[in-house]
C-alpha positions as a Python dict, from the first residue, in 0.01 Angstrom:
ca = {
    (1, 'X'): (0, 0, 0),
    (2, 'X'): (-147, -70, -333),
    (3, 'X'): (-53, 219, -624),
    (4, 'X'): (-412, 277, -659),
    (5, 'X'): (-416, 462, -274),
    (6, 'X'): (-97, 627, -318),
    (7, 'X'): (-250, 825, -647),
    (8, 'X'): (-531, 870, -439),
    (9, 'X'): (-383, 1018, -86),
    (10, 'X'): (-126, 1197, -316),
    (11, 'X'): (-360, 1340, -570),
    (12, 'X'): (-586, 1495, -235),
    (13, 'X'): (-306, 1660, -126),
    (14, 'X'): (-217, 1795, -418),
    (15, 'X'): (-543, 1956, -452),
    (16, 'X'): (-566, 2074, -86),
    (17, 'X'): (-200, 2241, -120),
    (18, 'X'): (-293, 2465, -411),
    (19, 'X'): (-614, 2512, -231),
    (20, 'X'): (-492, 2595, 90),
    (21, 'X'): (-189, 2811, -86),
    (22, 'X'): (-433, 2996, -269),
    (23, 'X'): (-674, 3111, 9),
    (24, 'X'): (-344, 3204, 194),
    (25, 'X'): (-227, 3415, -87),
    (26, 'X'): (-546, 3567, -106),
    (27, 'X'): (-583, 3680, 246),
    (28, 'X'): (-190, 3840, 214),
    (29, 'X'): (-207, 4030, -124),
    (30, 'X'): (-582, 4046, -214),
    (31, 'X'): (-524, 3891, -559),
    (32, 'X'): (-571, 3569, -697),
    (33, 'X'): (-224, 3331, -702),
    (34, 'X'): (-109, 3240, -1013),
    (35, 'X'): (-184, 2906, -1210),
    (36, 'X'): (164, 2837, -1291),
    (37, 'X'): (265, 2899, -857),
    (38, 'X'): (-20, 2699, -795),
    (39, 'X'): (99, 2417, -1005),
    (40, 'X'): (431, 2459, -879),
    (41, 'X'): (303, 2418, -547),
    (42, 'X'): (91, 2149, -600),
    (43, 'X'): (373, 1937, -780),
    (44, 'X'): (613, 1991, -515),
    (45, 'X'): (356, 1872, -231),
    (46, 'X'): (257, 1556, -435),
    (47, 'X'): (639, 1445, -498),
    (48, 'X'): (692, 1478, -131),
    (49, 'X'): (374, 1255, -26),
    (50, 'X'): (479, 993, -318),
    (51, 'X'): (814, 949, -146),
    (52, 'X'): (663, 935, 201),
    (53, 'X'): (410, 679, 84),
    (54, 'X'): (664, 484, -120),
    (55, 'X'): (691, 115, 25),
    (56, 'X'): (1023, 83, 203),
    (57, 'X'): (1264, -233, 72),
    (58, 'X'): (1477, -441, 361),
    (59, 'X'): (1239, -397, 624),
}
């Protein structure tokens, strides 16, 4: 997979974890989340998908 869709797919998830974080936090405490979880959040998903994406050596 070129390194042009891996910043893609992991750059949409990104955005749809804070998204999907943020309505969730909404619904529970009736507040808005945040920036800095939301960033938090976001980072942590996108690390995850880059290793998951990352092309496997030896196979």
């Amino acid at each position: 997979m070129t390194i042009w869709k891996r910043l893609l797919i992991t750059l949409l998830c990104m955005v749809l974890a804070s998204f999907i974080v943020g309505l969730a936090w909404r619904g529970m405490f009736d507040a808005r989340i945040p920036s800095y979880l939301s960033g938090l959040i976001g980072g942590v998903s996108a690390l995850a998908i880059w290793e998951l994406l990352r092309p496997r050596s030896g196979r």
